[in-house]
Residue frames as qw, qx, qy, qz and C-alpha x, y, z in Angstrom:
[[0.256, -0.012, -0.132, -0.957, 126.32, -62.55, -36.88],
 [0.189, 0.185, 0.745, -0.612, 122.88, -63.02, -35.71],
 [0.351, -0.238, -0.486, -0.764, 119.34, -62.85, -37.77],
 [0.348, 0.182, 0.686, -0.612, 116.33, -62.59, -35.65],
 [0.274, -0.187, -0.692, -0.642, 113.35, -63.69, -37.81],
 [0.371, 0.053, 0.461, -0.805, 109.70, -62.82, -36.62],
 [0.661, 0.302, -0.160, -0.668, 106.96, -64.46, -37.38],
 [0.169, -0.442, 0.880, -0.044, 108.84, -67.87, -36.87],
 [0.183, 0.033, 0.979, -0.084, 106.21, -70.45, -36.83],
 [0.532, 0.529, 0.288, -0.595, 103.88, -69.51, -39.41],
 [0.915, 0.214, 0.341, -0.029, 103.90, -70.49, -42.76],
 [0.545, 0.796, -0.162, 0.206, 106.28, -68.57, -43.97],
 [0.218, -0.755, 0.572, -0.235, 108.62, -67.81, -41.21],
 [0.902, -0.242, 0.350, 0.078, 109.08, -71.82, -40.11],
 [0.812, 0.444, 0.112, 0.362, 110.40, -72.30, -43.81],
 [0.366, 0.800, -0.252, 0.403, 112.88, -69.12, -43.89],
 [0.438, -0.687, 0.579, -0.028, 114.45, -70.31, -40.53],
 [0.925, 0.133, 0.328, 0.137, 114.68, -74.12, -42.26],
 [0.677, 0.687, 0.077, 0.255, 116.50, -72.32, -45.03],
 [0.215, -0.872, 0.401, -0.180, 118.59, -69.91, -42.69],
 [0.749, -0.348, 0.564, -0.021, 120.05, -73.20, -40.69],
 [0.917, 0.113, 0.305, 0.230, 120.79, -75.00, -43.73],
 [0.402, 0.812, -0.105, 0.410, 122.81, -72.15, -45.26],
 [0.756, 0.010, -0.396, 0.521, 124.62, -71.99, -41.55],
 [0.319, -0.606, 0.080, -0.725, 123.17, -68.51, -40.26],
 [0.197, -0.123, -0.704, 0.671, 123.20, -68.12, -36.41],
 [0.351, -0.477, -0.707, -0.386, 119.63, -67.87, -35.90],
 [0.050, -0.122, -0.741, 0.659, 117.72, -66.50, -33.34],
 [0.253, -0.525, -0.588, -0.561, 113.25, -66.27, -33.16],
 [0.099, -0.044, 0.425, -0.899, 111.15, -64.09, -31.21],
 [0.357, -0.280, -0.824, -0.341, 107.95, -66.24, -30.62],
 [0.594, -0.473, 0.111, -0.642, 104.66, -65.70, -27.84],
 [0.736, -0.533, 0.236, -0.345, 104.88, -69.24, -27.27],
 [0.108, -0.773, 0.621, 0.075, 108.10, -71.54, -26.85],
 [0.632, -0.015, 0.739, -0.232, 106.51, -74.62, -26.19],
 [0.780, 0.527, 0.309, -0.135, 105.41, -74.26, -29.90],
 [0.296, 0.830, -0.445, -0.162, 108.76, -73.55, -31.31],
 [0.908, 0.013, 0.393, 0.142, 110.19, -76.74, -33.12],
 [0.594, 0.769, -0.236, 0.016, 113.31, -75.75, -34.65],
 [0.823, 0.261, -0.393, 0.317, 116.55, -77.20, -34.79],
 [0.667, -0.600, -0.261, 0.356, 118.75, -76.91, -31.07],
 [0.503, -0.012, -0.007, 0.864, 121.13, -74.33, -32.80],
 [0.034, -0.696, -0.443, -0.564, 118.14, -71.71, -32.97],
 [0.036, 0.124, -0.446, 0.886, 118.11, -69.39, -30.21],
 [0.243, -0.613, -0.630, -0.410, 114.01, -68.90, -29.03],
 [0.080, -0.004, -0.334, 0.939, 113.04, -65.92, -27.39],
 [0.033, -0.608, -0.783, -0.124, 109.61, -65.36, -26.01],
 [0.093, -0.448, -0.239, 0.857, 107.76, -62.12, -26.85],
 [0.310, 0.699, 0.638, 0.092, 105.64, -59.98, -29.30],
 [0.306, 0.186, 0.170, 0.918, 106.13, -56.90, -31.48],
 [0.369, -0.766, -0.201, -0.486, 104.16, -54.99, -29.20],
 [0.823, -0.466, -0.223, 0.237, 106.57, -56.25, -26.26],
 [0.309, 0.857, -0.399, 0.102, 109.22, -53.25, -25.98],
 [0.383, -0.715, 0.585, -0.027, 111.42, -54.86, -23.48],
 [0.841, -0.105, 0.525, 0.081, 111.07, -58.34, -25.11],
 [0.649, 0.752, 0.072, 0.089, 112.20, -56.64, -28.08],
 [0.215, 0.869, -0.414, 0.163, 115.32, -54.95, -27.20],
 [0.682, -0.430, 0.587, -0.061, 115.96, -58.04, -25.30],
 [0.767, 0.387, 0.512, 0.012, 115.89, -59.94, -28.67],
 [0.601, 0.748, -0.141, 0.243, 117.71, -57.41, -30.70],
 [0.458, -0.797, 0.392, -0.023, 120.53, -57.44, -28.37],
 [0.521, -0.306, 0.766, 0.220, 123.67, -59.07, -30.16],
 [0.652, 0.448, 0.596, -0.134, 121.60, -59.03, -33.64],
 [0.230, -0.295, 0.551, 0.746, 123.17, -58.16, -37.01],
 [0.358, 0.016, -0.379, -0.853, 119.84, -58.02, -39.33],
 [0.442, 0.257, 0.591, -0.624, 115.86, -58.81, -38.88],
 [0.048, 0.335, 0.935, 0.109, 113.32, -61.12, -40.62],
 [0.252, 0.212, 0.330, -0.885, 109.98, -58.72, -40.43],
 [0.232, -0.290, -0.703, -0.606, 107.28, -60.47, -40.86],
 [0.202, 0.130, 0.643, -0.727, 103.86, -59.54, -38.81],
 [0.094, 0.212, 0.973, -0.017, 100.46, -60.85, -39.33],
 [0.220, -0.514, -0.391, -0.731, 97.16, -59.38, -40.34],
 [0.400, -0.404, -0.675, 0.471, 95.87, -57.94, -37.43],
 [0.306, -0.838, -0.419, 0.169, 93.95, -55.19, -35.87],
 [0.328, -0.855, 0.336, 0.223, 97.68, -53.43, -34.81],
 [0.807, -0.080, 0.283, 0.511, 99.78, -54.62, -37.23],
 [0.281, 0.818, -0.050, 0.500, 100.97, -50.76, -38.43],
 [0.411, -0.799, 0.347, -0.268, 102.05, -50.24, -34.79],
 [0.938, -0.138, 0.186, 0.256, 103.61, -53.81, -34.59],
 [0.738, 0.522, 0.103, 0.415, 105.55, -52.74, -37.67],
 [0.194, 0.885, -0.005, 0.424, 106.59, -49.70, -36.92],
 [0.356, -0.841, 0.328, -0.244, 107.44, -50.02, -33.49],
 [0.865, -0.395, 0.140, 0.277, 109.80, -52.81, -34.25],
 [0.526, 0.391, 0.005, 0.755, 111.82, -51.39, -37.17],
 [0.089, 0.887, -0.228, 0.392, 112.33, -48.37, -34.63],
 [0.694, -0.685, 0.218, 0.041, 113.29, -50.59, -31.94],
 [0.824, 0.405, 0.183, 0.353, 115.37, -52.28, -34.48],
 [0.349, 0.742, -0.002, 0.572, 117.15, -48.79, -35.21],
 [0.703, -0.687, 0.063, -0.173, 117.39, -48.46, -31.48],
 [0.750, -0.542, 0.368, 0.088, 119.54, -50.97, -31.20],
 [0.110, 0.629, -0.532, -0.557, 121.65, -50.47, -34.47],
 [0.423, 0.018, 0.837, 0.346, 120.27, -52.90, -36.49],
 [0.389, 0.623, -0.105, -0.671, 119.43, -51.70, -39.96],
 [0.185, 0.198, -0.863, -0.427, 119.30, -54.76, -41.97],
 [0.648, 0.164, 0.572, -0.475, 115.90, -56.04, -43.03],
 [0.045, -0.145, -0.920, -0.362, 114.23, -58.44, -44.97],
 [0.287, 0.147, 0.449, -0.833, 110.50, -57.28, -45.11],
 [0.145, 0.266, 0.940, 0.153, 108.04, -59.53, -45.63],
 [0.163, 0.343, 0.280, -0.882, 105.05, -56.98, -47.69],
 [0.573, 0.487, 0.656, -0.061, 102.63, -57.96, -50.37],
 [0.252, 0.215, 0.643, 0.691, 102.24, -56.99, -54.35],
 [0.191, -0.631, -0.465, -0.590, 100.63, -53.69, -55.28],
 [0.446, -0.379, -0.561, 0.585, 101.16, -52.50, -52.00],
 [0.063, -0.179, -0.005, 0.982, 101.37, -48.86, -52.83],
 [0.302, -0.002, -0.210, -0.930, 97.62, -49.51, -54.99],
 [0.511, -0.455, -0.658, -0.313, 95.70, -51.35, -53.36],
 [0.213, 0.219, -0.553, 0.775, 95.31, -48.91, -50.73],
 [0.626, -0.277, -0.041, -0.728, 92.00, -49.35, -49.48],
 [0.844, -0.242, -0.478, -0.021, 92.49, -52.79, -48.65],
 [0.544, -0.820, 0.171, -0.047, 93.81, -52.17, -44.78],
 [0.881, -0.394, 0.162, 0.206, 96.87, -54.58, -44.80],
 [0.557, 0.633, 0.346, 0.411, 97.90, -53.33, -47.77],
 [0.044, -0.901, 0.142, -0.408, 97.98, -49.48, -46.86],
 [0.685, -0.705, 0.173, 0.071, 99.88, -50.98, -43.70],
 [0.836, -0.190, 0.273, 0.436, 102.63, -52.37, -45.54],
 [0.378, 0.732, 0.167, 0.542, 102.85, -49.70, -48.00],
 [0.296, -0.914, 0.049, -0.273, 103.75, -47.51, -44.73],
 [0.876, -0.313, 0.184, 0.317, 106.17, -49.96, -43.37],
 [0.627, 0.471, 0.226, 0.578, 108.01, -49.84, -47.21],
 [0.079, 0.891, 0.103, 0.435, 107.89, -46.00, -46.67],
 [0.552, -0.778, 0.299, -0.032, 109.81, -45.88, -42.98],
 [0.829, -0.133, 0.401, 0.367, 112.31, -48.52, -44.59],
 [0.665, 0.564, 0.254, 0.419, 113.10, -46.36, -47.46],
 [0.065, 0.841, 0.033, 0.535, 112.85, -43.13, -45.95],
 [0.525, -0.783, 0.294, -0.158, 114.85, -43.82, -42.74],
 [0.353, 0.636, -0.686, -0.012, 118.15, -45.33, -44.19],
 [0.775, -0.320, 0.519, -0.166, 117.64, -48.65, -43.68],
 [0.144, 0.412, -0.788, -0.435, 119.44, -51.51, -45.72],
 [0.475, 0.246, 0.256, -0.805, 116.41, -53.08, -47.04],
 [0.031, -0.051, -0.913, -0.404, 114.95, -56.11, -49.02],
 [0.550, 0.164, 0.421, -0.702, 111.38, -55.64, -49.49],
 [0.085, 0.194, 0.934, 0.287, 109.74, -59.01, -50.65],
 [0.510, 0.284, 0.152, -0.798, 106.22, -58.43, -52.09],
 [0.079, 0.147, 0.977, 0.133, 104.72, -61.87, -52.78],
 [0.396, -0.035, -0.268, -0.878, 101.07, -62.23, -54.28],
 [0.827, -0.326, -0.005, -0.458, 98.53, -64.67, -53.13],
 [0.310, -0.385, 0.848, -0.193, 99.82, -67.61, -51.21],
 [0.549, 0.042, -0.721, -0.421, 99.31, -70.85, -52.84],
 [0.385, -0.104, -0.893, 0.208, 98.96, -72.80, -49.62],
 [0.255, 0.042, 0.255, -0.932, 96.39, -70.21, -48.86],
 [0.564, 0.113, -0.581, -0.576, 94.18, -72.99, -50.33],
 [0.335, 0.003, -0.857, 0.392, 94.12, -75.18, -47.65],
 [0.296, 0.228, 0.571, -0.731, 91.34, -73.43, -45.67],
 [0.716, 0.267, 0.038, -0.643, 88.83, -74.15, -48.64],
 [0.181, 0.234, -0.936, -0.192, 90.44, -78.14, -49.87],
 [0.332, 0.225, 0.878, -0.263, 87.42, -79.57, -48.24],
 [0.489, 0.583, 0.008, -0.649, 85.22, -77.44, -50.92],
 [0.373, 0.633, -0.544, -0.404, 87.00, -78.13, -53.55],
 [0.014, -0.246, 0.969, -0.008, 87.73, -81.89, -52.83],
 [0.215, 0.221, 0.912, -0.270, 84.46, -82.67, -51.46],
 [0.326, 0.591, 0.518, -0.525, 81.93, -80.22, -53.20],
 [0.477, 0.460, 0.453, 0.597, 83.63, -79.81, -56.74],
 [0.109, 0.946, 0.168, 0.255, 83.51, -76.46, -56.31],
 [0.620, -0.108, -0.256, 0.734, 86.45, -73.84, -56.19],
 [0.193, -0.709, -0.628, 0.256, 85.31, -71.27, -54.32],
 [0.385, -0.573, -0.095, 0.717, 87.63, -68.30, -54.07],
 [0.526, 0.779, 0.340, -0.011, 86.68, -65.43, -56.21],
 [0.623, -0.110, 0.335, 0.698, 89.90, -64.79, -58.36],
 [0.368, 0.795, 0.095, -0.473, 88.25, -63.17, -60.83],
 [0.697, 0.649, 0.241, 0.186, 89.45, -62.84, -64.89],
 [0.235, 0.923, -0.301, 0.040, 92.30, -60.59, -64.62],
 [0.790, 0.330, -0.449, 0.256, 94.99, -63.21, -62.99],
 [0.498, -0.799, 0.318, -0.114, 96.44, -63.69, -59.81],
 [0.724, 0.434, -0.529, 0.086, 100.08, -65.32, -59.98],
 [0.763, -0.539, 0.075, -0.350, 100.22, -67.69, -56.92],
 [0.134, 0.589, -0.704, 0.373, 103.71, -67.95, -54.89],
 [0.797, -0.116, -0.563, 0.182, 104.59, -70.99, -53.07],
 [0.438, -0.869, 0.153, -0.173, 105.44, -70.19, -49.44],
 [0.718, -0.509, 0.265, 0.394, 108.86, -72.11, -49.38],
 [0.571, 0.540, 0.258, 0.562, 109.88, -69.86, -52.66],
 [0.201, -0.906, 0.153, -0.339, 109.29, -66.77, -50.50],
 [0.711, -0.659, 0.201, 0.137, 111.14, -68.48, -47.47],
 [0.730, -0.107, 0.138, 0.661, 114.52, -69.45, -49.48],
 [0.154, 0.840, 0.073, 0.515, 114.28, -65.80, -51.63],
 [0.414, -0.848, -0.224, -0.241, 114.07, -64.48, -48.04],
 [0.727, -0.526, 0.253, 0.361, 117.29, -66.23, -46.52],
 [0.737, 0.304, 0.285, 0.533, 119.05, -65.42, -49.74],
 [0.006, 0.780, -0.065, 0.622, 118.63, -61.48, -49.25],
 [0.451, -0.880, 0.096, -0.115, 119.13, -61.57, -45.34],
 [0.761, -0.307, 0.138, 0.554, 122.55, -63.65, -45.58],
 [0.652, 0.280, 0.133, 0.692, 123.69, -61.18, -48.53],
 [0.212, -0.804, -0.089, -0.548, 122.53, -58.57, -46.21],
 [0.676, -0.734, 0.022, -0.065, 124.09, -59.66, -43.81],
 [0.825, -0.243, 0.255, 0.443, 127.21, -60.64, -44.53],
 [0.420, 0.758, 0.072, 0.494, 127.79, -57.36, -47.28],
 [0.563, -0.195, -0.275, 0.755, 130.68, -55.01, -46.05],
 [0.027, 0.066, 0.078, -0.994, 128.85, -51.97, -46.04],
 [0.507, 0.586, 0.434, -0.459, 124.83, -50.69, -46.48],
 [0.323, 0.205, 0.907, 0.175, 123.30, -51.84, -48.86],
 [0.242, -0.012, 0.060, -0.968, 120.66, -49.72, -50.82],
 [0.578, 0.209, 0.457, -0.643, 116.95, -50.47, -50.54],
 [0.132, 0.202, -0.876, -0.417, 115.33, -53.43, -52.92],
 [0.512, 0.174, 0.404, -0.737, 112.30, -54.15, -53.87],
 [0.131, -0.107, 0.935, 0.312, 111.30, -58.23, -55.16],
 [0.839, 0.028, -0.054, -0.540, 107.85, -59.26, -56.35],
 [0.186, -0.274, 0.942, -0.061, 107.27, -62.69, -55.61],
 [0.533, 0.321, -0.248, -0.742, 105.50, -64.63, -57.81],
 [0.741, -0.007, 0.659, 0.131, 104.63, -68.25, -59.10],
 [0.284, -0.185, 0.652, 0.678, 105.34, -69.14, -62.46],
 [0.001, 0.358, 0.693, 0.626, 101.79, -68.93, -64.02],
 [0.141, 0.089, 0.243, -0.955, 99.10, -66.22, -63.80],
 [0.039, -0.283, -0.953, 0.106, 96.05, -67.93, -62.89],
 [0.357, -0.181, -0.190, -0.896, 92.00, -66.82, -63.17],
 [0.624, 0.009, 0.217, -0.751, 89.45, -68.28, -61.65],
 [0.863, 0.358, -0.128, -0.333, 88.35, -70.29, -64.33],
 [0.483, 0.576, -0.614, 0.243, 91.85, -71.45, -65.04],
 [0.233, -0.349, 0.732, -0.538, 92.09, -72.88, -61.00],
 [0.708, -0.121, 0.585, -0.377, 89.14, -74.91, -61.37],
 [0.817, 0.431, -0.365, -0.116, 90.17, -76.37, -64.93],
 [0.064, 0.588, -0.733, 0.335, 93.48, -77.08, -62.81],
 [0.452, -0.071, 0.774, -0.437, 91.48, -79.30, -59.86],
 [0.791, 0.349, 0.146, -0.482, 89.28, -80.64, -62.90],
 [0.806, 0.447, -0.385, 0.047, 92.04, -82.43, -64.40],
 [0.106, 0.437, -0.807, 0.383, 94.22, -83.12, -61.47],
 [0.565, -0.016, 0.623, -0.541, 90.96, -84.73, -59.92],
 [0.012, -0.079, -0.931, -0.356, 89.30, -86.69, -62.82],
 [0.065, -0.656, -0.750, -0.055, 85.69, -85.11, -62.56],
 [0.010, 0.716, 0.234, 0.658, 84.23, -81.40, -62.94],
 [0.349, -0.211, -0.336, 0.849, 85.39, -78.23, -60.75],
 [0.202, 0.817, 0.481, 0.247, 83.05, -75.71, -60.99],
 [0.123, 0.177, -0.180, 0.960, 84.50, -71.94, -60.82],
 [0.066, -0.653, -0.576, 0.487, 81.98, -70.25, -57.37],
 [0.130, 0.906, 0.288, 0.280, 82.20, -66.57, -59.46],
 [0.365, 0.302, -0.147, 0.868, 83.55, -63.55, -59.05],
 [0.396, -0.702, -0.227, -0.548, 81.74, -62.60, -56.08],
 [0.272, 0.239, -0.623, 0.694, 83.96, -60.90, -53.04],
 [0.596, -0.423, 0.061, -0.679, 80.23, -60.80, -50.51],
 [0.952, -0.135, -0.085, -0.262, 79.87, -64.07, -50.52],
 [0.584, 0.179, -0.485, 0.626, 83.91, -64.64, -49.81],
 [0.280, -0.495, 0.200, -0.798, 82.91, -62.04, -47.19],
 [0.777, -0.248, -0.027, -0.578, 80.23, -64.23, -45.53],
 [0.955, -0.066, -0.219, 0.188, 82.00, -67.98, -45.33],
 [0.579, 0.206, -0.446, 0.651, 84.89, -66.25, -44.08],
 [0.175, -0.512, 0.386, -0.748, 83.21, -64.37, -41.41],
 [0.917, -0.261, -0.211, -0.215, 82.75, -68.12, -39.99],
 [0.952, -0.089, -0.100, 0.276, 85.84, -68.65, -38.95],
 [0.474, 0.122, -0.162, 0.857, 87.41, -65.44, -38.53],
 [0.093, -0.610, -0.478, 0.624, 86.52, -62.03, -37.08],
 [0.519, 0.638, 0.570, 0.008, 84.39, -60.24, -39.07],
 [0.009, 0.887, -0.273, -0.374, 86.40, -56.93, -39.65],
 [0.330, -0.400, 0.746, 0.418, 89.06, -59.47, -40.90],
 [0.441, 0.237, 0.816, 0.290, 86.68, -61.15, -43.28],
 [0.403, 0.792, 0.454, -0.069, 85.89, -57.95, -44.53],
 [0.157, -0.672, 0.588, 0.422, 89.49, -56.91, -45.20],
 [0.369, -0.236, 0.791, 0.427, 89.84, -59.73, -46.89],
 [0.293, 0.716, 0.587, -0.237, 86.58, -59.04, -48.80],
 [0.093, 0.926, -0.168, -0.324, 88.52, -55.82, -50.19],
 [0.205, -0.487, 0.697, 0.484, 91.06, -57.99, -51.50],
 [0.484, 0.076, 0.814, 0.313, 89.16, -59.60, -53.18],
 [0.385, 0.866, 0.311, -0.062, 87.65, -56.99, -55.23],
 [0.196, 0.758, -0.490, -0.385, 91.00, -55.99, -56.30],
 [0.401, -0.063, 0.885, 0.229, 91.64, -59.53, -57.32],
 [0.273, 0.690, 0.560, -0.369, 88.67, -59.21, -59.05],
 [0.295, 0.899, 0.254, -0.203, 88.80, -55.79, -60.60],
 [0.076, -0.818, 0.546, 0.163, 92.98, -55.58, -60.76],
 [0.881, 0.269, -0.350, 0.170, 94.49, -59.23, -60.95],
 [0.508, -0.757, 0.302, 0.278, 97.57, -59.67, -58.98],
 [0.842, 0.473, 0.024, 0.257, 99.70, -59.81, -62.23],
 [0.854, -0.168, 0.085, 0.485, 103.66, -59.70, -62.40],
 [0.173, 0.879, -0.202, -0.397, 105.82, -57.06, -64.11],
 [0.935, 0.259, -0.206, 0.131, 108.01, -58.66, -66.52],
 [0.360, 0.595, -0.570, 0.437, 110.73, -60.02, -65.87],
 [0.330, -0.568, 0.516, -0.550, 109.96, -60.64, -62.78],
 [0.994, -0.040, 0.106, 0.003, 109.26, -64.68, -63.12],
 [0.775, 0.336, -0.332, 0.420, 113.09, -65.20, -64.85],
 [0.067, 0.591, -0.604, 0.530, 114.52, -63.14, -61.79],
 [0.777, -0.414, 0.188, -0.436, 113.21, -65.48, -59.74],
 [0.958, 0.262, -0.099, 0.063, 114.07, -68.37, -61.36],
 [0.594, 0.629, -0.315, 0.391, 117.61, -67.03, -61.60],
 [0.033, -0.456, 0.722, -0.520, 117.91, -66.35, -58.07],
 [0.911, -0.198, 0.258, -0.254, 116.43, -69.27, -56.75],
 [0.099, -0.292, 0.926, 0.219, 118.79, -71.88, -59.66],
 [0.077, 0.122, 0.983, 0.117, 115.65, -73.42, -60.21],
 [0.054, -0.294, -0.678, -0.672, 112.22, -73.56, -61.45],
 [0.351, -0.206, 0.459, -0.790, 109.65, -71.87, -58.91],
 [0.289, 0.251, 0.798, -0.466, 106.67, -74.06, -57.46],
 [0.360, -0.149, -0.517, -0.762, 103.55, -74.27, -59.70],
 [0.482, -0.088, 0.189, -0.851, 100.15, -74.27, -58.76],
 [0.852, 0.065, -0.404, -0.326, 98.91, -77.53, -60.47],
 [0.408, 0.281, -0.740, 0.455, 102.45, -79.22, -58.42],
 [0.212, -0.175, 0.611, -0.743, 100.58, -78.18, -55.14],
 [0.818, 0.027, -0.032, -0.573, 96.90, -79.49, -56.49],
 [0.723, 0.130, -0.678, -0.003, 98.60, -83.07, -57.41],
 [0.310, 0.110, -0.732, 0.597, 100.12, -83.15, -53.86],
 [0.464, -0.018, 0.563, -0.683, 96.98, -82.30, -51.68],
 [0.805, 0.168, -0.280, -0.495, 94.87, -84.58, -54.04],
 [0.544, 0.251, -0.726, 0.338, 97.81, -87.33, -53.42],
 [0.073, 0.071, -0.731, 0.675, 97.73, -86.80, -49.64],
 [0.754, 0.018, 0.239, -0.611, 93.03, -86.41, -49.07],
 [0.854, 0.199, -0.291, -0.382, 93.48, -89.78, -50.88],
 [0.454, 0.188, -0.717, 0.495, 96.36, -91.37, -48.28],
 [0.283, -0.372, 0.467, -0.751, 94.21, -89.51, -45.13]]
């Protein structure tokens, strides 16, 4: 049996093939460019794009359940859609769907309302279904470490209400852990729906006390101001995007990205072990700007 996994060589997807392979899954990724695909020789690597029909059905051909993860983007509702029909096309109705916390209310924020549609075609067209719904990405920190390292200042505006920040190789093993028992279950499966979380629910304030004691010298918290996240991110991305992401942060902000209970110990429980912590990730890039 076969898992295709999209999204392969991003930050999530690399890890949930790593995890796939070491569990003994027959692998196979559907990638734009090959030349960048470093993954172990038993991987299969197909080259295409969830806008490609033929390289799709060329890719689900021989496939037994699907990986779905697609990228903020312009067309990612049409990506989505048109692969989980190609997907159904070619009888495969096992997914893993990679969709975000609060999906269904934070519908103003574009990516958001996209995946909240996705969730809706998976539910409401009998698929057998894991939907993961992870909340901010810790290693989403990385595009502002020079701030923080170099200017004392953490930037991102969290806001007071709590965001609980998920390791990306906690999503990736979750991820293989629902497609193998989705894949390997003798019959459908009904629909499921994880939050993915880290272990502490984090503010602002609370992030730069974090880098103020893992560093040895004052963090300042930037505010709770999503404009000015607007504005440094429309340096380095396209502006539509850095005003998406502008919207998220005013629900950070005005909502939090906070857990339901229960929903840290089910982790824990399926994982075996303790999730990733925020402070764990601050020691380790602090550890590694001071090796560069």
């Amino acid at each position: 049996m076969t898992i295709l996994v999209t999204g392969a060589t991003g930050r999530v997807g690399r890890h949930v093939v790593q995890q796939l392979v070491a569990r003994g899954a027959q692998v196979r990724v559907l990638v734009r460019d090959p030349a960048k695909a470093e993954f172990p020789a038993t991987v299969e690597v197909f080259k295409g794009d969830l806008l490609d029909i033929e390289a799709l059905r060329t890719a689900f051909t021989g496939v037994s359940s699907l990986f779905l993860l697609n990228a903020v983007s312009g067309d990612e509702f049409t990506q989505a859609l048109v692969t989980l029909n190609i997907a159904r096309e070619m009888g495969v109705d096992r997914v893993v769907y990679l969709s975000v916390i609060h999906a269904e209310r934070f519908v103003n924020v574009p990516h958001f309302a996209v995946k909240s549609g996705a969730e809706r075609m998976l539910q409401q067209m009998d698929f057998s279904a894991t939907i993961l719904r992870p909340a901010y990405f810790i290693d989403n920190e990385l595009m502002i470490k020079d701030v923080i390292l170099n200017y004392g200042l953490y930037p991102m505006p969290i806001g007071g209400k709590g965001v609980a920040m998920v390791d990306a190789r906690d999503i990736a093993e979750v991820a293989a852990i629902e497609l193998i028992r989705r894949d390997q279950a003798p019959g459908k499966l009904p629909v499921e729906t994880i939050n993915l979380v880290g272990p502490d629910t984090l503010t602002g304030s609370d992030l730069a006390t974090i880098w103020t004691e893992v560093l040895g010298r004052t963090v300042t918290y930037g505010g709770d101001d999503p404009s000015g996240f607007e504005q440094n991110s429309a340096n380095f991305m396209p502006k539509w995007m850095a005003y998406e992401m502008r919207l998220m942060a005013e629900r950070w902000v005005s909502d939090g990205m906070v857990p339901e209970v229960g929903d840290v110990d089910r982790l824990t429980t399926l994982l075996g072990r303790p999730l990733h912590t925020y402070r764990d990730f601050a020691v380790q890039l602090a550890a590694d700007a001071k090796t560069a």
